[in-house]
C-alpha positions in Angstrom: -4.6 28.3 22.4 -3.5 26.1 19.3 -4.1 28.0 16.0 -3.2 26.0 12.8 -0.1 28.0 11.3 -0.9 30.4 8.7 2.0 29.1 6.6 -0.1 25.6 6.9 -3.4 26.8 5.7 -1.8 29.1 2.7 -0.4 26.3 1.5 -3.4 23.9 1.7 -5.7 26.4 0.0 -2.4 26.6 -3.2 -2.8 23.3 -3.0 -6.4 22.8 -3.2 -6.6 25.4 -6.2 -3.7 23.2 -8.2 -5.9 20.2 -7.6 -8.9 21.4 -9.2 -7.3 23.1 -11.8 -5.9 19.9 -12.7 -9.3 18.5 -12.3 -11.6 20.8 -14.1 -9.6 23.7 -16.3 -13.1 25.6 -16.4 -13.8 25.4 -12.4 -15.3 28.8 -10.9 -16.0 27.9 -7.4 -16.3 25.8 -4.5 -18.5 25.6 -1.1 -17.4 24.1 1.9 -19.7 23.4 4.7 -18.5 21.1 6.6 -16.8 21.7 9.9 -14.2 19.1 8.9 -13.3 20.7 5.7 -13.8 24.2 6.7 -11.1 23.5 9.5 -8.7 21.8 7.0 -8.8 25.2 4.8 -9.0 27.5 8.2 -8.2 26.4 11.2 -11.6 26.4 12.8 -15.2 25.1 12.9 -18.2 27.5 12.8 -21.6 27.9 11.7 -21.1 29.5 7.9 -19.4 28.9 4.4 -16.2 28.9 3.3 -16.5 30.4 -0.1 -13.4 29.5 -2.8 -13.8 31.6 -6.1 -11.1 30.7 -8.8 -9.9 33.8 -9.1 -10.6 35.5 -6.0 -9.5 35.3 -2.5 -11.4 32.7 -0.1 -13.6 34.2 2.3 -15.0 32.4 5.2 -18.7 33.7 6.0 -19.4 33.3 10.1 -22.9 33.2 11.0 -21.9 31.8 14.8 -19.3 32.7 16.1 -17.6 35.4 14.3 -15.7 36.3 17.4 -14.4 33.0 18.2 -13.5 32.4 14.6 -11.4 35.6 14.8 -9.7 34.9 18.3 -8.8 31.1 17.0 -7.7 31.2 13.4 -4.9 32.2 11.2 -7.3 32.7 8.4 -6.4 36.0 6.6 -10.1 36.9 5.5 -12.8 36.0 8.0 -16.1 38.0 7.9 -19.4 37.7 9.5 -23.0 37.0 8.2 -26.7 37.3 9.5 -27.5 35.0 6.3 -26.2 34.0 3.1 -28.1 36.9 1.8 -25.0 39.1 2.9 -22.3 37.2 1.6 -24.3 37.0 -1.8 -24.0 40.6 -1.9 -20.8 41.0 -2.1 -20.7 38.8 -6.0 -21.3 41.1 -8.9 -21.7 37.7 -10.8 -22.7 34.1 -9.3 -21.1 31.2 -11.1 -24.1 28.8 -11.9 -21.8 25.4 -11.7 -20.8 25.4 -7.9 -18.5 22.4 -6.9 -19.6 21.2 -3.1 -19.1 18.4 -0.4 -22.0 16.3 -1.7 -21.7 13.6 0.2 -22.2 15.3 3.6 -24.4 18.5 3.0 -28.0 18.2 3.8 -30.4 19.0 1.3 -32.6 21.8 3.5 -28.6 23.5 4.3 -28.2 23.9 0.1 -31.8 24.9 -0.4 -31.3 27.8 2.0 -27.9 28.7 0.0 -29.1 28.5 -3.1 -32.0 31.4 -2.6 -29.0 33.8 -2.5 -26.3 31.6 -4.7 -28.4 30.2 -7.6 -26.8 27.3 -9.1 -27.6 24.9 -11.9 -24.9 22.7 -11.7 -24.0 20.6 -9.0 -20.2 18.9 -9.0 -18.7 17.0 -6.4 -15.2 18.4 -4.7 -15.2 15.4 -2.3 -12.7 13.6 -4.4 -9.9 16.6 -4.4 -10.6 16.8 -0.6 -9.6 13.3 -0.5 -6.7 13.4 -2.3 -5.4 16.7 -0.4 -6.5 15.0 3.1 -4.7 11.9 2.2 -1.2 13.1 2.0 -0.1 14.5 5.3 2.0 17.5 5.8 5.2 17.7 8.5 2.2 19.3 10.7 0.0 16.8 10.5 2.1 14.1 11.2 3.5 15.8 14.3 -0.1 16.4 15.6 -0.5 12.5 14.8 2.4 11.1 16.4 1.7 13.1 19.3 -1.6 11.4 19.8 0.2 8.3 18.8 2.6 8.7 22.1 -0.8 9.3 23.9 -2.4 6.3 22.6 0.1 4.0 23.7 0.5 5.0 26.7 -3.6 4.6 27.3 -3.6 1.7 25.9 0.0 -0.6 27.5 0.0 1.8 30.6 -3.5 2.7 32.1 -5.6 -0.1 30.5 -4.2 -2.3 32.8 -4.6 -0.4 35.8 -8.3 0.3 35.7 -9.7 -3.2 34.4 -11.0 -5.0 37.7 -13.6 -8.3 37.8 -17.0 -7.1 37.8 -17.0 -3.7 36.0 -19.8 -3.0 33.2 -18.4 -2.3 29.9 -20.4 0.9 30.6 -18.6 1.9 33.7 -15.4 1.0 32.0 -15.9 3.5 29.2 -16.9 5.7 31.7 -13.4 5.4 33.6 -11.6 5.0 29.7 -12.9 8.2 28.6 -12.3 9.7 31.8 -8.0 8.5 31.2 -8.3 9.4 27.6 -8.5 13.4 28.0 -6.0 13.2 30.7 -4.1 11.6 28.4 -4.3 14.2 26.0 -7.4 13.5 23.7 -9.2 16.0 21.7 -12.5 14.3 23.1 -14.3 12.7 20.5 -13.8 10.2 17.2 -15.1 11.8 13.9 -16.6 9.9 10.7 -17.0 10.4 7.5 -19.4 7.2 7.4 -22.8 9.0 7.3 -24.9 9.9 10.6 -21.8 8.3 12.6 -21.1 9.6 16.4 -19.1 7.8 18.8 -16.6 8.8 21.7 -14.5 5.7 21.8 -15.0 3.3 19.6 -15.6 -0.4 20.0 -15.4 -1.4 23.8 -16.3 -5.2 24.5 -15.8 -7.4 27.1 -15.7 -11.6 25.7 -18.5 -12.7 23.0 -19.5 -9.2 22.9 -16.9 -7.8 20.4 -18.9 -10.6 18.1 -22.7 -9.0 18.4 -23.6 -7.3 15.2 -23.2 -3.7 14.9 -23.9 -1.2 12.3 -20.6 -0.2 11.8 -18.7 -1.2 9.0 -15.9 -2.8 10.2 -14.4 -6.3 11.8 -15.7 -5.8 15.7 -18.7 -5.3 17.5 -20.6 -4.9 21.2 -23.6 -4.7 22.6 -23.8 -0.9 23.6 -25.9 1.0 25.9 -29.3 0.4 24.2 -30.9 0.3 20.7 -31.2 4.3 20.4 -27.4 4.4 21.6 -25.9 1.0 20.3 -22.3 2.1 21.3 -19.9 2.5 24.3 -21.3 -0.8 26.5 -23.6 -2.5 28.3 -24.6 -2.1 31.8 -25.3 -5.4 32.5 -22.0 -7.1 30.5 -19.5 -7.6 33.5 -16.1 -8.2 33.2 -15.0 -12.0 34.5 -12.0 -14.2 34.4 -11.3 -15.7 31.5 -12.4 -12.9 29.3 -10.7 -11.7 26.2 -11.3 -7.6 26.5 -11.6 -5.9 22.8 -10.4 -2.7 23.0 -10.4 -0.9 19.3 -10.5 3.3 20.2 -9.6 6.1 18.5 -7.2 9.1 20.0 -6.8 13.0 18.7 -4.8 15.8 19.1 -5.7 19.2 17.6 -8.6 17.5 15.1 -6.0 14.7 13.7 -6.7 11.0 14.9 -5.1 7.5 15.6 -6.9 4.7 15.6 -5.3 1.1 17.6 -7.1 -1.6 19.0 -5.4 -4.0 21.8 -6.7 -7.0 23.1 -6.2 -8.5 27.0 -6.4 -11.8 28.7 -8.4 -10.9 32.0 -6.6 -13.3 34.4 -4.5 -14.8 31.7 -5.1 -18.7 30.3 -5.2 -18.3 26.6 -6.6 -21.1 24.7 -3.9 -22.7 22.3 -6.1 -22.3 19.3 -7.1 -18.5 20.5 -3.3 -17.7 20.3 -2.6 -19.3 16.9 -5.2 -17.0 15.3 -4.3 -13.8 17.0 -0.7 -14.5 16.2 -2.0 -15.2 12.3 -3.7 -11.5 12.9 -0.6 -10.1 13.8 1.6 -11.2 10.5 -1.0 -10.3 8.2 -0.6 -6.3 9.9 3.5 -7.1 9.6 2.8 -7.8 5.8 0.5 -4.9 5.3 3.0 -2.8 6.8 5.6 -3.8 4.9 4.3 -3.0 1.6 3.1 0.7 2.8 5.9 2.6 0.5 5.1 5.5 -2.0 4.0 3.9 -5.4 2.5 0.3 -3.9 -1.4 0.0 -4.9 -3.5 -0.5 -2.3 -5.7 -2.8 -4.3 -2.9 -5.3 -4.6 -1.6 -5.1 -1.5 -5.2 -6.5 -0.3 -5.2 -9.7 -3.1 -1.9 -10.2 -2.5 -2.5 -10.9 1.2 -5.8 -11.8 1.2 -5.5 -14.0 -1.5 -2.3 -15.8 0.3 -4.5 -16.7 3.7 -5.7 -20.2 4.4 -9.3 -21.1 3.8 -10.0 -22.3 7.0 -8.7 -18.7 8.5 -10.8 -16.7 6.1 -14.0 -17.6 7.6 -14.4 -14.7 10.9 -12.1 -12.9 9.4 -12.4 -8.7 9.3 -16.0 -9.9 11.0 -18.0 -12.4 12.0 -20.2 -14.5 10.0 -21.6 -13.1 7.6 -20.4 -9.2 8.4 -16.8 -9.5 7.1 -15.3 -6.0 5.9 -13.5 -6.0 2.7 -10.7 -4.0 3.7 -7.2 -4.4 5.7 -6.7 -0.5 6.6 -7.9 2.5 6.4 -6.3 5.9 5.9 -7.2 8.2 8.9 -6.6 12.2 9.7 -9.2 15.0 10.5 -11.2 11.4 10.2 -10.8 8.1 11.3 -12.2 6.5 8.2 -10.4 8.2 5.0 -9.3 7.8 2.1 -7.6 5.5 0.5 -8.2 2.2 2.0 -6.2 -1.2 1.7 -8.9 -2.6 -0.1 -10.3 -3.2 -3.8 -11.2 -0.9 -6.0 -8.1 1.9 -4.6 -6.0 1.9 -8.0 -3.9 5.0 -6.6 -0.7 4.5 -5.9 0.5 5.1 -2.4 2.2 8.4 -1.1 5.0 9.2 1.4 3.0 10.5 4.1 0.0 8.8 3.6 -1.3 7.5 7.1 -3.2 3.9 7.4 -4.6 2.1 10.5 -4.1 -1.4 10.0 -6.3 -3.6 11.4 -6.7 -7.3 11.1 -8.5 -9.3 13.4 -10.7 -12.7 13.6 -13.9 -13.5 15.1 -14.1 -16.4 17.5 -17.3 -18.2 18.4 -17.9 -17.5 22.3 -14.9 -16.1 22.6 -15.0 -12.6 20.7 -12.5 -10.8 18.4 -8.4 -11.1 18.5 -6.0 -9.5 16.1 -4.8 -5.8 16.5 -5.0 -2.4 15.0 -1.8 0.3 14.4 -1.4 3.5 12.8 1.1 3.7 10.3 2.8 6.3 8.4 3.9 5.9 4.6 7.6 6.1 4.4 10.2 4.4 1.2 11.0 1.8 3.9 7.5 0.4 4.9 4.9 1.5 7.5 6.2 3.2 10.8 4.1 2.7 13.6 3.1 5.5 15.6 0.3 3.6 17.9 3.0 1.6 20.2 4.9 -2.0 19.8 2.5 -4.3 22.3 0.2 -6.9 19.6 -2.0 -7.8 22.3 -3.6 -10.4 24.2 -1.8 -8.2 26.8 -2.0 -10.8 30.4 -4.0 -8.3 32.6 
């Protein structure tokens, strides 16, 4: 079994505390609910509370499984619960201003706490989760380049070897997914974006890559039906002539890479399909280029953006009128992080820092070129970690 090492949690939790001392000199505690977070902090996922008083040790409160949190993690002070009532009763004295993940923790969940841990002060400790997240460790980035490795090979190796005329998008997926955890995948994509779930990712076959989704970002498809608008159709079949979107994430151990690669089913790429891919792929080169530690993320995206012909900017990050302001997006534990390329991201960058880059154009009738890489933050630029094939691969 893979356990996070305990040298890796201790000194995520010193630097959590030097974060939000930094933050808020008079802090008390913190609450973390979230499987996401409560695996950053200790190495597994479970149905409790992580509990981070100031000047205490942390203590993470199992209701299901205790046993399984035990047998999995490094985590030095793990102790199970029937309900918050017995973790309460171990506090001589409550703080009343608790800082929690306010963003993701359901109203009902912090009602049922907060009969045991009264609080009258809500802060949120989203943005010092953020700013821990963003910056990998040596770990992190060996758990990511792993799935990196994996990726590619998916994606330039077995791609090819399983796309026939006639499949469904939704049989394709089913064969994808299938290739994916042989490959190595951790099985599923996570999101921060709220009440998110997908597998793969965006799987189109021609014009669908262009049909509106509610995802926020530059492709599309048609999906399985309105209740599960995701994976693909049934009824889209894969023909000559096709351009195949392809923009799925891979994991190993929790951490993700995102990379998208396009493919010419039976070759014959228009002239004018070609020039626009080929734009896609220089706007990633100059993105990736100006991922070193102290760039701004903000002016990375006006610089580029800024620089692009008029007549490309229209389908660009989206088609019509569902164009994403954004040129990457930092991605760990989650696919969508933060920072992203993007404005409003003043931060300076960090070494370590990891970005999926993604370009790409909508085409009318034709469906989405461009490509997607995960990068890491280094003083010499982005290093791609995803694989060296652009796309409009010739399948």
């Amino acid at each position: 079994m893979h356990k996070v090492p305990n040298e890796e949690l201790n000194e995520r939790m010193k630097r959590f505390r030097k974060e939000m001392e930094e933050n808020d000199k008079n802090w008390q505690i913190a609450y973390i609910f979230t499987k996401v977070g409560m695996y950053y902090f200790t190495g597994t996922m479970q149905d409790g509370v992580l509990i981070i008083p100031r000047n205490e040790e942390a203590v993470l409160w199992v209701r299901v499984s205790y046993e399984r949190a035990v047998d999995e993690s490094n985590f030095s002070n793990i102790k199970p619960m029937r309900s918050y009532r017995d973790a309460a009763s171990t506090f001589t004295i409550i703080p009343t201003v608790a800082y929690v993940e306010k963003e993701f923790l359901p109203i009902a969940i912090w009602e049922r706490f907060t009969k045991y841990f009264p609080t009258q002060i809500i802060l949120p400790v989203g943005g010092v989760m953020n700013k821990l997240r963003a910056v990998k460790s040596l770990y992190e980035l060996e758990q990511m380049r792993e799935s990196g490795k994996n990726h590619e090979y998916l994606l330039e190796k077995v791609v090819p070897e399983i796309l026939h005329e006639g499949i469904s998008e939704a049989d394709f997926c089913g064969l994808l997914y299938n290739e994916m955890i042989k490959a190595g995948h951790h099985g599923l994509a996570r999101f921060a974006m709220y009440d998110t779930n997908t597998i793969l990712g965006h799987v189109a076959f021609g014009e669908s890559a262009i049909y509106p989704t509610h995802f926020d970002g530059p492709g599309g498809n048609y999906g399985l039906c309105p209740a599960v608008p995701f994976l693909g159709s049934r009824d889209r079949k894969l023909k000559k002539g096709d351009i195949v979107f392809l923009d799925v994430a891979m994991g190993v151990n929790g951490y993700h890479t995102d990379s998208t690669l396009t493919y010419a089913f039976g070759g014959g790429i228009p002239d004018e399909v070609m020039k626009q891919h080929l734009q896609c792929v220089e706007i990633q080169q100059m993105v990736a280029q100006r991922l070193k530690p102290g760039n701004i993320p903000e002016e990375i995206y006006n610089e580029i953006v800024n620089s692009l012909p008029a007549d490309f900017i229209s389908n660009f990050m989206g088609y019509g009128s569902r164009q994403s302001k954004f040129l990457a997006h930092s991605i760990g534990l989650l696919v969508d992080e933060m920072p992203v390329i993007a404005n409003g991201f003043k931060e300076p960058l960090e070494e370590g820092m990891t970005f999926a880059v993604e370009p790409k154009k909508g085409i009318e009738n034709i469906g989405v070129v461009g490509t997607e890489d995960t990068y890491i933050v280094t003083p010499n630029g982005g290093e791609c970690i995803t694989g060296t094939h652009k796309g409009l691969m010739i399948v």
